[in-house]
C-alpha positions as MATLAB code, in Angstrom:
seq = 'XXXXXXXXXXXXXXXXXXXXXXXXXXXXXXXXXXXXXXXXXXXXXXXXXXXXXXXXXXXXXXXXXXXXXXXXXXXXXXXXXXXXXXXXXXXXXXXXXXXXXXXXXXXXXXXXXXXXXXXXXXXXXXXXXXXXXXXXXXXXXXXXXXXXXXXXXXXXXXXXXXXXXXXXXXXXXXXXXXXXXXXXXXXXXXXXXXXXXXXXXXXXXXXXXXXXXXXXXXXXXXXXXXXXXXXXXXXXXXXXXXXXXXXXXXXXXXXXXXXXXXXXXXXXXXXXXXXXXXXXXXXXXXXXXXXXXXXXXXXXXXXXXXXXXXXXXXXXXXXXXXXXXXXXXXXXXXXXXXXXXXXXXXXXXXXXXXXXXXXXXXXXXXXXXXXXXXXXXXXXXXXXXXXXXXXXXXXXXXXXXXXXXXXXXXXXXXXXXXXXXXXXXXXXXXXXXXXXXXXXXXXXXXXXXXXXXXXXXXXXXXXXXXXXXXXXXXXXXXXXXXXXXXXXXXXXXXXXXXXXXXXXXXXXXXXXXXXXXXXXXXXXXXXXXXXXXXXXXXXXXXXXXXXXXXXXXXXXXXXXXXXXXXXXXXXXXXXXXXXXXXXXXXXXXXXXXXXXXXXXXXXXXXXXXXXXXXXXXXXXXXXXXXXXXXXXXXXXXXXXXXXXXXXXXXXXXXXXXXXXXXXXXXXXXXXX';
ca = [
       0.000    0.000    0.000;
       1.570    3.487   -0.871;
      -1.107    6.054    0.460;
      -4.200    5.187    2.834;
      -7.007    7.271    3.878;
      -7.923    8.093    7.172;
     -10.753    9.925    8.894;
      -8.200   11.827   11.336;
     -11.759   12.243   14.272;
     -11.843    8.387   13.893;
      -8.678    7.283   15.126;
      -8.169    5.749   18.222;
      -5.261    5.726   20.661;
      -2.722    2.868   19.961;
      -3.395    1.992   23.370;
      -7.043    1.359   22.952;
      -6.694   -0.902   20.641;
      -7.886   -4.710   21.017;
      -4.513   -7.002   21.921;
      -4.820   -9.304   19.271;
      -5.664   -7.316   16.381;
      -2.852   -4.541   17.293;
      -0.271   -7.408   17.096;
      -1.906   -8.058   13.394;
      -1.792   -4.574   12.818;
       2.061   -4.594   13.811;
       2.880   -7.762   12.299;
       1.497   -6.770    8.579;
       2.849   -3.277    8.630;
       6.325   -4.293    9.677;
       6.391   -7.298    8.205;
       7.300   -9.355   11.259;
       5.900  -12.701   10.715;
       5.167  -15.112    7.794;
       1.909  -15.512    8.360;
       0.867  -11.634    8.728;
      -1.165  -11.276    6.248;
      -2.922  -14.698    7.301;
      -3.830  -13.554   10.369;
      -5.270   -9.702    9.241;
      -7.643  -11.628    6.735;
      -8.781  -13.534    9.633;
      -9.536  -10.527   12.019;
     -11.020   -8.872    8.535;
     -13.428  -12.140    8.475;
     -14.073  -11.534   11.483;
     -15.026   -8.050   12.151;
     -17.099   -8.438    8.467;
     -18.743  -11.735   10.038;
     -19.711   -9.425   12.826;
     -21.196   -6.184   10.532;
     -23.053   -9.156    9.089;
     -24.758  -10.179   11.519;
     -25.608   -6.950   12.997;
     -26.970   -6.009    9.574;
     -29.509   -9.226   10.198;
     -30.770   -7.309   13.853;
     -28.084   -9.452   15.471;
     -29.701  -13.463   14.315;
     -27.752  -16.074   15.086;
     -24.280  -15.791   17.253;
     -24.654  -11.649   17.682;
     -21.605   -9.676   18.015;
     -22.327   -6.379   20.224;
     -21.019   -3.382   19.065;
     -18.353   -2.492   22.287;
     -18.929    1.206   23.114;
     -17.583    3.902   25.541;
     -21.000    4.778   26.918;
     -22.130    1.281   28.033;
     -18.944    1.406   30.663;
     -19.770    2.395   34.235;
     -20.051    6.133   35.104;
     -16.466    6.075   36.650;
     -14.798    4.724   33.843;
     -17.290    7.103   31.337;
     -15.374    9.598   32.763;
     -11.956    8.578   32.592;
     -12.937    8.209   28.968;
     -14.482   11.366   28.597;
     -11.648   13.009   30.238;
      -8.516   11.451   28.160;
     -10.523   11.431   24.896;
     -11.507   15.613   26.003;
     -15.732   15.176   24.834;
     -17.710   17.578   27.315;
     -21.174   16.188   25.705;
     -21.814   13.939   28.126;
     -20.432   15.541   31.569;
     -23.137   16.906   33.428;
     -25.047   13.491   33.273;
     -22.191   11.131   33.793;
     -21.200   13.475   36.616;
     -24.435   13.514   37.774;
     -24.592    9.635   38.033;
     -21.102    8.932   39.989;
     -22.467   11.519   42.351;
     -25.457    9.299   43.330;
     -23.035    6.532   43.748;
     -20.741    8.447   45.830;
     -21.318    9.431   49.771;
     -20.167   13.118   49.039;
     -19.790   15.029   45.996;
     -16.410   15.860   46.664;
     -15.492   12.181   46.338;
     -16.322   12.114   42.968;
     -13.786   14.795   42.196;
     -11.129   13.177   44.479;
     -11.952    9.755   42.819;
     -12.854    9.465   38.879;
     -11.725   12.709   37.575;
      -8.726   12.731   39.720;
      -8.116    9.149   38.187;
      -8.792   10.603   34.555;
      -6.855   13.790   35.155;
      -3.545   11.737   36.407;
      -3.839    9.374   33.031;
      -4.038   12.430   30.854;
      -0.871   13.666   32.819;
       0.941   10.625   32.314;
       0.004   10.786   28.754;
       1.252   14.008   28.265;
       4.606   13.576   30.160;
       5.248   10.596   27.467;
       4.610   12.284   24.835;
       1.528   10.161   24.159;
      -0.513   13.197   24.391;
      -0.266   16.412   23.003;
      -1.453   20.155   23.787;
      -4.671   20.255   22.051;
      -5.614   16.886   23.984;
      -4.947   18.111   27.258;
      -6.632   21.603   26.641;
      -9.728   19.562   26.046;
      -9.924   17.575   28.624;
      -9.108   20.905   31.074;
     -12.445   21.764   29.141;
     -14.063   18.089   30.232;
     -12.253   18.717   34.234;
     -13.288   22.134   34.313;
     -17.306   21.530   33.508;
     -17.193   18.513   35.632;
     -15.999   20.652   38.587;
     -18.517   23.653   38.153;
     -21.699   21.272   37.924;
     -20.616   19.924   41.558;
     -19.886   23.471   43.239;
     -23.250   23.508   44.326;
     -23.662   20.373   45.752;
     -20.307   20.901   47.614;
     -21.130   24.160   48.593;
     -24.852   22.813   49.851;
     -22.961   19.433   52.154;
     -20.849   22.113   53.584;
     -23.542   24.140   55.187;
     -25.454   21.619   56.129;
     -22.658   19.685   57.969;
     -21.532   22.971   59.148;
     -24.881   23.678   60.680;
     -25.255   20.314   62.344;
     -21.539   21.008   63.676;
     -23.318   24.620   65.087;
     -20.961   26.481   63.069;
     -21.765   29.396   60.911;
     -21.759   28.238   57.403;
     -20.849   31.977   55.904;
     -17.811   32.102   57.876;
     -16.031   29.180   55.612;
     -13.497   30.522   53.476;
     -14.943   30.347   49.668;
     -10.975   30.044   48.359;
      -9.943   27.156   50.586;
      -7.311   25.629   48.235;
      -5.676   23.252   50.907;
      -6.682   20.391   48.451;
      -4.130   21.484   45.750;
      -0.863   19.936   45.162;
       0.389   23.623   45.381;
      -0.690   27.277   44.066;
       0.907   29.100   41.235;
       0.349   33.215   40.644;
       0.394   33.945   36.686;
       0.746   37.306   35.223;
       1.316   39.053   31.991;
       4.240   41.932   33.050;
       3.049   45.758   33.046;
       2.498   47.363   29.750;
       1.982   43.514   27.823;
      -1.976   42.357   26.506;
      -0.540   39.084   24.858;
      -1.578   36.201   27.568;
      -2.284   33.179   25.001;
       0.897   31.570   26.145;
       0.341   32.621   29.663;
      -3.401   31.101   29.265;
      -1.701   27.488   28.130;
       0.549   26.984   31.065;
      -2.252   28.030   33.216;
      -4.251   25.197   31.782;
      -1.904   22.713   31.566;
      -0.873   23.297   35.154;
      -4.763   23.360   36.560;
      -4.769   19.360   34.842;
      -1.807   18.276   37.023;
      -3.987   19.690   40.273;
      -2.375   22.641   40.993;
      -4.162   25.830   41.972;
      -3.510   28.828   39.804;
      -4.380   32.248   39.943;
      -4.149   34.205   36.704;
      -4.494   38.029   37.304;
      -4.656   38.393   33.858;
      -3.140   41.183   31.686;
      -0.805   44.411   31.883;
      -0.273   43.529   35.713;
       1.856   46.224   37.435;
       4.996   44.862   39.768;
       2.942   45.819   43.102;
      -0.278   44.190   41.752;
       1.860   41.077   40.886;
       3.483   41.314   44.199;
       0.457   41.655   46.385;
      -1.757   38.766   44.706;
       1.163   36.610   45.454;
       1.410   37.467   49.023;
      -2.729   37.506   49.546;
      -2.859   33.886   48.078;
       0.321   32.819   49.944;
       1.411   30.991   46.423;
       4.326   28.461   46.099;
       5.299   29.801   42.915;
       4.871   32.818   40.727;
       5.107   33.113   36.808;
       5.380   36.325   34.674;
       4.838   35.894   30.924;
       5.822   38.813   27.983;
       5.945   39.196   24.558;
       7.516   42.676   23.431;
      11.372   43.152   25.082;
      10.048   46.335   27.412;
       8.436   43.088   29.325;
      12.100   41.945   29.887;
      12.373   44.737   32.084;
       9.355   44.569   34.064;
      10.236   41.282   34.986;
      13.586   42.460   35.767;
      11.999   44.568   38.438;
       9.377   41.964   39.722;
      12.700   40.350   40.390;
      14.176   43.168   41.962;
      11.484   44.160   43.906;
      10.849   40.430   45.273;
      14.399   40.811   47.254;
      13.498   43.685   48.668;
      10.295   42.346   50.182;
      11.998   39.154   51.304;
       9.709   37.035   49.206;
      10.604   33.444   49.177;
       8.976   32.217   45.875;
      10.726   30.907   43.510;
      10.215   33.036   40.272;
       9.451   31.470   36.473;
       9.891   33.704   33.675;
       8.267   32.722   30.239;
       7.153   34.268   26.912;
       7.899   34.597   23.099;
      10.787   37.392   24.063;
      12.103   35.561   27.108;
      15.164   33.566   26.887;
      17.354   31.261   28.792;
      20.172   33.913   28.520;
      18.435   36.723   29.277;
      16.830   35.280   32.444;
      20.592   33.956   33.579;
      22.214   36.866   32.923;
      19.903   39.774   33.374;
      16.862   38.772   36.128;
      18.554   35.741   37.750;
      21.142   37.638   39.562;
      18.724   39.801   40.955;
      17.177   37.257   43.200;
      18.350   34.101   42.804;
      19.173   31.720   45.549;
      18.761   28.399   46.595;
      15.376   28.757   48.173;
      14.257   30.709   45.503;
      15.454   30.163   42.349;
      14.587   32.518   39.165;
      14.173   30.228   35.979;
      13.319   30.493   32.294;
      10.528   27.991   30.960;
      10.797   27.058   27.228;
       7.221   26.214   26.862;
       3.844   24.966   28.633;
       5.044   21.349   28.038;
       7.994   21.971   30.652;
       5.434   23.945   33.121;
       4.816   20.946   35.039;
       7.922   19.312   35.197;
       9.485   22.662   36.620;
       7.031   23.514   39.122;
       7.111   19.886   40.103;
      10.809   19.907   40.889;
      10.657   23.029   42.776;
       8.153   21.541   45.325;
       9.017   17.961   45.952;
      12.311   16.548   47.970;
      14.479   17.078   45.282;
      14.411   20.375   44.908;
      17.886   21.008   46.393;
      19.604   19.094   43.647;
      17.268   20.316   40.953;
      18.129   24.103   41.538;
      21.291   23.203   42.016;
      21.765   22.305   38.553;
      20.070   25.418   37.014;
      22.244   27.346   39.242;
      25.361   25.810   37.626;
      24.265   25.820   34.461;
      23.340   29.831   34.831;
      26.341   31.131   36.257;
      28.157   29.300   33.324;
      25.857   30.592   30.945;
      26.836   34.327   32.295;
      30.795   33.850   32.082;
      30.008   32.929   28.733;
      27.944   35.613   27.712;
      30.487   37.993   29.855;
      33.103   36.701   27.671;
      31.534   36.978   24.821;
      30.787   40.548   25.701;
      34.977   41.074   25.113;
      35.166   38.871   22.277;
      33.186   40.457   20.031;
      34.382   43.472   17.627;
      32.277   46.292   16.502;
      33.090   49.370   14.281;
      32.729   52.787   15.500;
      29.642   54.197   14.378;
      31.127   56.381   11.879;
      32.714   53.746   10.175;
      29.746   51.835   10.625;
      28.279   55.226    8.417;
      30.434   55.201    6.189;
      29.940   51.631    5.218;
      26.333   52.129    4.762;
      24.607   50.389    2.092;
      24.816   52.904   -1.313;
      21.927   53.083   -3.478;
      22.392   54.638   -6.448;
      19.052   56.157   -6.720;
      19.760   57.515  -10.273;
      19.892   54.475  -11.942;
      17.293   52.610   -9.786;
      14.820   55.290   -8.635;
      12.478   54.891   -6.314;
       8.926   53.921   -6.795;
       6.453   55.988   -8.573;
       3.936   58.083   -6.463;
       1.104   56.488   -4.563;
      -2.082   56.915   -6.504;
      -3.449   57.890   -3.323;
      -1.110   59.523   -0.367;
      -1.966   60.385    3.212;
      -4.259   58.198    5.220;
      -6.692   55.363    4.137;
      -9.291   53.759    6.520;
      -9.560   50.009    5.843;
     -12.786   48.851    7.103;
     -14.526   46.633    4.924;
     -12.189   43.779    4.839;
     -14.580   40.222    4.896;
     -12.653   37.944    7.042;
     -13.477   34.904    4.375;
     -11.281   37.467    2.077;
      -8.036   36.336    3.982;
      -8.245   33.186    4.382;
      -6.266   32.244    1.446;
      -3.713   34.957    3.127;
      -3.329   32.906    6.508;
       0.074   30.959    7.541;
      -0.941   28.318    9.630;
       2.676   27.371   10.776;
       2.824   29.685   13.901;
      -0.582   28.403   14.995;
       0.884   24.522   15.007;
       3.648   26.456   17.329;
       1.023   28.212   19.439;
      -0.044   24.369   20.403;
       3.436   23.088   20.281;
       2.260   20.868   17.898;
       6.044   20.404   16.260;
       6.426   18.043   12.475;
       9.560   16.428   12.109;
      12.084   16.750    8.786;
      11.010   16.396    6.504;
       7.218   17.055    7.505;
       7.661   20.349    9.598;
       5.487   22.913    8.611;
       1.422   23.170    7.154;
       0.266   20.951    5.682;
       3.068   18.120    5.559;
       2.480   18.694    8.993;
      -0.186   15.861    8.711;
       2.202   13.342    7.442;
       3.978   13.391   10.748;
       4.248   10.253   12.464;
       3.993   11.582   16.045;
       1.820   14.998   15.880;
       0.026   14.325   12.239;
      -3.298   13.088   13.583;
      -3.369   15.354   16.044;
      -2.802   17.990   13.881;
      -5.398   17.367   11.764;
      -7.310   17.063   14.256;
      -6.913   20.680   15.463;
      -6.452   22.401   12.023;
     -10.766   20.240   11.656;
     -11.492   22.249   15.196;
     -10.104   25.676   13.693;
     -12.097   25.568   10.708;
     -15.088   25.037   11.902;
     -14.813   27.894   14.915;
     -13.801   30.121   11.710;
     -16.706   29.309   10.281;
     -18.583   29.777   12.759;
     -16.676   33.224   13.252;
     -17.484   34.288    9.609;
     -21.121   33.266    9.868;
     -21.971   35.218   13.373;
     -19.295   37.817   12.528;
     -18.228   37.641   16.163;
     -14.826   38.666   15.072;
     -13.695   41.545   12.334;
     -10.978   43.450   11.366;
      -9.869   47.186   10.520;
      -7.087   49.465   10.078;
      -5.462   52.252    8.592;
      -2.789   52.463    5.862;
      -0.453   55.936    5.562;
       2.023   56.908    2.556;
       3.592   59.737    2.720;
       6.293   61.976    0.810;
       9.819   60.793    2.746;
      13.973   61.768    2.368;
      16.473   60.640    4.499;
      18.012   63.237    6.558;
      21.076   64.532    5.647;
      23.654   62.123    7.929;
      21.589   59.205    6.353;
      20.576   58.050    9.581;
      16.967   59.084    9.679;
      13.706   59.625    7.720;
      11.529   62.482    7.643;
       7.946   62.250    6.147;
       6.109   65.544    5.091;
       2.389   66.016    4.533;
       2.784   67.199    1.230;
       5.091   67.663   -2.572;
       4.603   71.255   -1.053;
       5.675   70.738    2.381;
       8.704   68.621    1.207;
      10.058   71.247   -1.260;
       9.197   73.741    1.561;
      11.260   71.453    4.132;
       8.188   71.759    6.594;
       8.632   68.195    7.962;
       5.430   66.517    9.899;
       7.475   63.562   11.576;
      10.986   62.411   11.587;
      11.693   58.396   11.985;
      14.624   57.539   13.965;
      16.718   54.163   12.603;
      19.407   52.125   14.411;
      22.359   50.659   12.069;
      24.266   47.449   12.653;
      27.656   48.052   14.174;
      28.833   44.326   14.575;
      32.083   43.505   12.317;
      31.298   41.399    9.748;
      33.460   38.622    8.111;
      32.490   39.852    4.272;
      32.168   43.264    2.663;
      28.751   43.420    3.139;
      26.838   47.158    4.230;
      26.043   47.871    7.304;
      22.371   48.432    7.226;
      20.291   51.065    8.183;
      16.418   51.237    7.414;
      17.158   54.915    6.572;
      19.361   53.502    3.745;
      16.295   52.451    1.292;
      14.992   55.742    1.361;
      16.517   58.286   -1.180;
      17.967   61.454    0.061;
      16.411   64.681   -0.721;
      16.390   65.734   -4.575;
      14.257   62.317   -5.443;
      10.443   62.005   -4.522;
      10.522   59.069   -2.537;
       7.633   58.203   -0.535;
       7.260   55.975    2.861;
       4.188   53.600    4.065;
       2.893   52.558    7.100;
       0.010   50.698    8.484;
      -1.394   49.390   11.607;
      -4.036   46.065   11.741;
      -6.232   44.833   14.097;
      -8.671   41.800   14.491;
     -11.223   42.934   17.123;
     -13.853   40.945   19.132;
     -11.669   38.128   20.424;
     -11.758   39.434   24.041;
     -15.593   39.484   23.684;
     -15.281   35.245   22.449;
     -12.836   34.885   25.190;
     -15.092   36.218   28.378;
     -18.205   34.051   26.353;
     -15.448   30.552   26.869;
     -14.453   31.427   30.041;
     -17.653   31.735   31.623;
     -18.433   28.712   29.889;
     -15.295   27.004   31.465;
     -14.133   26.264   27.434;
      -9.888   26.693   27.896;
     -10.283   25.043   24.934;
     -12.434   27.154   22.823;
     -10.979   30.233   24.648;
      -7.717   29.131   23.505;
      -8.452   28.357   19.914;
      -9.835   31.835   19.558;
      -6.745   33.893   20.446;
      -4.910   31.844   17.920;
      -7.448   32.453   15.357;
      -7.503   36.057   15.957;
      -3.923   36.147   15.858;
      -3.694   34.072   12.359;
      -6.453   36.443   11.124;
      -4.849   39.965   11.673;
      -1.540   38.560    9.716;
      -3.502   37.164    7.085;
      -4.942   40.602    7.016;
      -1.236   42.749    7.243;
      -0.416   40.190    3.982;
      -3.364   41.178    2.067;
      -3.015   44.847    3.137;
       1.015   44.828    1.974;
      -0.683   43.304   -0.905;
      -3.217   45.880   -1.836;
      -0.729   48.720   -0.938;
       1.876   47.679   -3.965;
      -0.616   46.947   -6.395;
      -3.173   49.652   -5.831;
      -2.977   51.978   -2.570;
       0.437   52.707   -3.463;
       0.356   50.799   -6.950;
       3.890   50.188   -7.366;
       3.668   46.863   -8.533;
       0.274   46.827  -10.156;
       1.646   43.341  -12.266;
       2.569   41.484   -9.811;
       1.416   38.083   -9.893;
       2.063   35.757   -6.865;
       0.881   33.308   -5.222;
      -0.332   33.662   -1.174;
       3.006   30.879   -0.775;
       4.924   32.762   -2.620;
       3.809   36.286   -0.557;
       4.975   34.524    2.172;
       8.109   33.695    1.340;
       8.619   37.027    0.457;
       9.035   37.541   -3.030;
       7.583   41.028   -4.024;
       9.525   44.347   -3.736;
      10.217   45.937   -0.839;
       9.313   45.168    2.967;
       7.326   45.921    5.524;
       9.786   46.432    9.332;
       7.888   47.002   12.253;
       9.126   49.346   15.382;
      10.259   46.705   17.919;
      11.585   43.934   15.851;
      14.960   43.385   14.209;
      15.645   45.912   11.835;
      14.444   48.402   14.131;
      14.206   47.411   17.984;
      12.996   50.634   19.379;
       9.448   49.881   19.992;
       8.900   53.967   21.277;
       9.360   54.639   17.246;
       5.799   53.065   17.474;
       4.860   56.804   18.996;
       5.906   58.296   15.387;
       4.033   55.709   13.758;
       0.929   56.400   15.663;
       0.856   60.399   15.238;
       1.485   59.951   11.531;
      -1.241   57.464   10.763;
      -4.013   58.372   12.978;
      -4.187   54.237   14.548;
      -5.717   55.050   17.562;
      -8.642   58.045   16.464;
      -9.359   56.094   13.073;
      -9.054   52.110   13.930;
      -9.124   52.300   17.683;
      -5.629   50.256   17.947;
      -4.063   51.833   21.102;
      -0.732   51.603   22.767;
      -0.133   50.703   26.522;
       3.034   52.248   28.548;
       5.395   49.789   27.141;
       4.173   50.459   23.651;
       2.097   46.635   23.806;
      -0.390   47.600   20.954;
      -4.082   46.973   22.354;
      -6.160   44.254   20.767;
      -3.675   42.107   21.185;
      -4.307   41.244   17.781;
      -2.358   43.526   16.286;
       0.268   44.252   13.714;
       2.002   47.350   12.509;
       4.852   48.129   10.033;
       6.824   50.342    7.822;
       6.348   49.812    3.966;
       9.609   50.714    2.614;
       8.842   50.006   -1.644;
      12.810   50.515   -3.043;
      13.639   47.121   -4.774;
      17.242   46.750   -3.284;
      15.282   47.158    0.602;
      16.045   43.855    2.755;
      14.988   42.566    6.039;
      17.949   42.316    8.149;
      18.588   42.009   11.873;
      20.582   45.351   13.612;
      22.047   42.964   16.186;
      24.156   44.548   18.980;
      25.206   48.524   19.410;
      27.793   50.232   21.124;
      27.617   53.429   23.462;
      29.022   56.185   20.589;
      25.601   54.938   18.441;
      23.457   54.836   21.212;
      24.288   58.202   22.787;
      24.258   59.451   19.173;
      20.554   58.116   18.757;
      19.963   59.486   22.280;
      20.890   63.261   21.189;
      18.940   62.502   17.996;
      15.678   61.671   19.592;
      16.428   64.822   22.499;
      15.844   62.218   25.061;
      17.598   61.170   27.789;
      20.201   58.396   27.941;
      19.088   56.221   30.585;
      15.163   56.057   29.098;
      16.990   55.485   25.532;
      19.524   52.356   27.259;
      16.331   51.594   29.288;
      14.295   50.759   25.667;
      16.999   49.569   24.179;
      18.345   47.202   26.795;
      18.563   43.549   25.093;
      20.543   44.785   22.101;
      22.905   46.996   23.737;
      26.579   45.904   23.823;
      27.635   47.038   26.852;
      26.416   46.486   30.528;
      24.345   49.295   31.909;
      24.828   48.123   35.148;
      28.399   47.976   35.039;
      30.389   50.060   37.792;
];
């Protein structure tokens, strides 16, 4: 057989498969035995004997169709649990509570029982994400139809006791194998990842308590201390995060807090957390450490409450200080230019014989409203959302859709790529979800050094030098091995003399937070889950279609172009599209700029936070730079001479500049 096909919602666990015909199964596909193919004709006679006969209404010897539901209500829930189906809950729960002396029992007992096989299953791998969010889903709805029934045995034992039943505390969490604090940093809305952990944490019976978004240090602080936790984690995406959790860290010592501290998020690293929040408040009773992913949530929190703990930190507290010599080193290794050399080895455009783009056919600010979400579908990458659920293909099926080819995750995959289409659907049918925006082009030079941009209103207020906003850009200083430029954003912009032009836009997808609060009060991680990733696949699909519409018709530079959505994202049309905070230009305040020029806020309701987090979290913004030789490139490291340069440039001062420029800097602020 070369290809089979499968119905990916009617596989079963390898597990759950009958004895003898798995070791058919095993023999025919590997080829084990002689007789393989022997012995899968007679479980095929079999199994058709039996369809037979229940074809007939069962005549003769009948065969009974095995299923799920005629098992007990104990093990109908260990079913429902591993397998994640909530359709069936209330009224198996309903019947092990009649069984059971107290409600609580059936907590303690069968979904205990189910909860500890999905955690098995899921630290061997047998289990993935998506599984586990589910049956969170199945735990969670199990849980909430017994509250009252708990709550209604309490009194009344209380009252036979003569105690007042309103004086029991609602939040006794005694029962929990120990309580975790999560908390997205100051300034940060993204809390998808944050939401995962939490989930995947609440299955192996530990009590967490999310505070949710944009959570100040004291906030973070006080929750932690007012529900007495074992363990607190802080999750970020943009680097100003890095320092908020810096401070968290910080201000823990000075309080004398004894927790240890987890740091996590898409611009967290190992090195960062060793280098810069580790030393800060590190020690053996409460160690500060990075975790990868929501996989390794349980494992670490685990370690840092059980009898080895001493050895376990231990270990990370080797493995960190080594990881700082090294990076300390590494600081003295490495050779940079001076920034003027770094300027003088700019990339050259000859903007003569490769001019830049043509006008826009329409300049200043355009509202995009009326984008159909159905319209981007064909736009949408669906890699990072198989990375959202750390759903991971191996070579040479990584990526959508070989994805589904992979031995391991494939199934599962499909599985989950089924569930998102049909939530999309149901998205684009009840228009619960929609997106807008607003796209900006407008007449641009680079300043005179070449290390800036200005943008003017109009042709008039250009040749009148009246400039409306002036965009500051970082170059790389590193040395380099080869010839190559030293790039600056400001170099694909033509100096003044040519009527160049820049572009800008800023996306949202709005209406997730309104599907989220709907799941959650619906106990759905599952669903709640699925719809952050959704609206986060969405508003990129819509920043691709936008980039798209701006160089063949907003701006209507490339009004031929032909490509394909795979080949869009791999990038081959003219120019690019940067965005403030990323690699080729890490200073998220150049956001600011952005936002006065193009109107985000007043005209699509996209705002900022303090640390420049753009609110919906749904969001994407960029720079549209159209020049055929622009590139994407990475600035990479900077020393002090280009830093206080960039400081006088933007009149600000140095330490605010060093502050929002921390994890590129090449030099230790903190350094006597």
């Amino acid at each position: 057989m070369d290809v089979g096909i499968v119905n990916a919602h009617e596989m079963v666990m390898l597990r759950e498969i009958e004895p003898e015909l798995r070791t058919a199964c095993e023999n025919l596909v590997f080829n084990k035995t002689e007789d393989a193919t022997d012995k899968m004709l007679e479980c095929t006679q079999k199994e058709r004997a039996a369809i037979e006969l229940r074809k007939k209404g069962g005549q003769g010897v009948a065969v009974k169709e095995k299923s799920w539901r005629d098992f007990d209500a104990v093990k109908r829930l260990e079913h429902s649990l591993v397998k994640g189906i909530s359709e069936y809950v209330n009224a198996d729960v309903e019947e092990a509570r009649q069984a059971c002396d107290k409600p609580l029992e059936v907590i303690e007992g069968p979904l205990m029982d189910g909860m500890n096989v999905v955690g098995d299953l899921f630290g061997s791998g047998k289990m993935f994400l998506p599984q586990v969010i589910k049956s969170a889903r199945v735990m969670k709805k199990a849980v909430a139809y017994l509250l009252p029934f708990m709550e209604e045995e309490k009194r009344e034992r209380m009252i036979a006791e003569g105690k007042d039943p309103d004086a029991v505390d609602p939040n006794d969490d005694s029962q929990y194998a120990g309580k975790v604090l999560m908390a997205t940093v100051k300034g940060d809305v993204h809390d998808i990842g944050k939401n995962i952990v939490s989930v995947v944490l609440g299955c192996n019976n530990y009590k967490v308590y999310d505070i949710g978004v944009m959570c100040t240090c004291e906030k973070i602080l006080d929750a932690a201390a007012e529900h007495d936790v074992d363990v607190i984690g802080l999750s970020g995406l943009i680097t100003p995060s890095l320092d908020e959790m810096v401070d968290v860290a910080k201000q823990m010592a000075k309080r004398g807090m004894k927790q240890p501290l987890l740091i996590g998020g898409a611009t967290t690293s190992k090195m960062h957390t060793a280098v810069k929040v580790a030393p800060n408040f590190f020690s053996a009773e409460h160690p500060v450490i990075h975790v990868l992913d929501a996989s390794r949530s349980v494992t670490v929190v685990s370690s840092l409450l059980n009898d080895l703990k001493e050895d376990y930190v231990q270990d990370i507290a080797d493995e960190y200080e080594e990881m700082r010599e090294d990076y300390y080193a590494g600081l003295e290794d490495r050779n940079y230019l001076s920034f003027n050399d770094a300027k003088a080895n700019k990339k050259k455009i000859d903007f003569t014989a490769v001019p830049p783009a043509p006008a826009p056919k329409k300049s200043g600010i355009t509202v995009i409203a009326d984008t159909k979400l159905k319209d981007l579908i064909p736009f949408m990458d669906w890699n990072p959302f198989f990375q959202t659920w750390e759903l991971r293909g191996r070579y040479p099926n990584r990526g959508y859709p070989k994805i589904f080819q992979d031995e391991a995750v494939g199934a599962e995959a499909k599985k989950l790529f089924d569930d998102a289409q049909k939530m999309l659907a149901e998205i684009i049918d009840q228009e619960s979800m929609w997106v807008k925006g607003v796209v900006a082009i407008y007449p641009a030079n680079a300043t005179e050094d070449g290390e800036d941009v200005n943008i003017y209103e109009t042709e008039e207020d250009r040749a009148a030098g009246k400039i409306k906003h002036t965009f500051r850009m970082l170059r790389q200083q590193a040395e380099k091995e080869s010839e190559d430029p030293h790039l600056s954003l400001a170099d694909f912009v033509a100096p003044a003399g040519f009527q160049d032009h820049l572009g800008m836009f800023a996306v949202s997808c709005f209406g997730c937070d309104a599907l989220v609060k709907k799941y959650e009060s619906e106990n759905d991680d599952f669903s709640k889950i699925m719809a952050q990733a959704l609206a986060d696949r969405l508003v990129e699909a819509f920043a691709e279609k936008l980039h798209k519409d701006m160089r063949g018709d907003i701006w209507g530079y490339a009004p031929d172009e032909n490509l394909t959505e795979e080949d869009m994202l791999k990038i081959k049309y003219d120019g690019i599209r940067p965005a403030p905070g990323y690699p080729s230009q890490p200073d998220h305040t150049e956001k600011r700029t952005m936002w006065a020029a193009c109107k985000a806020e007043e005209l699509a309701g996209i705002e900022l936070s303090d640390s420049l987090s753009m609110m919906p979290a749904s969001s994407v913004s960029a720079l549209v730079f159209s020049h055929s030789q622009s590139e994407y490139f990475a600035v990479g490291q900077i020393c002090k001479d280009q830093v206080e340069n960039y400081n006088e440039r933007k009149a600000e001062k140095l330490e605010v500049t060093e502050r929002w420029l921390g994890p590129i800097l090449s030099y230790d602020t903190d350094a006597p």
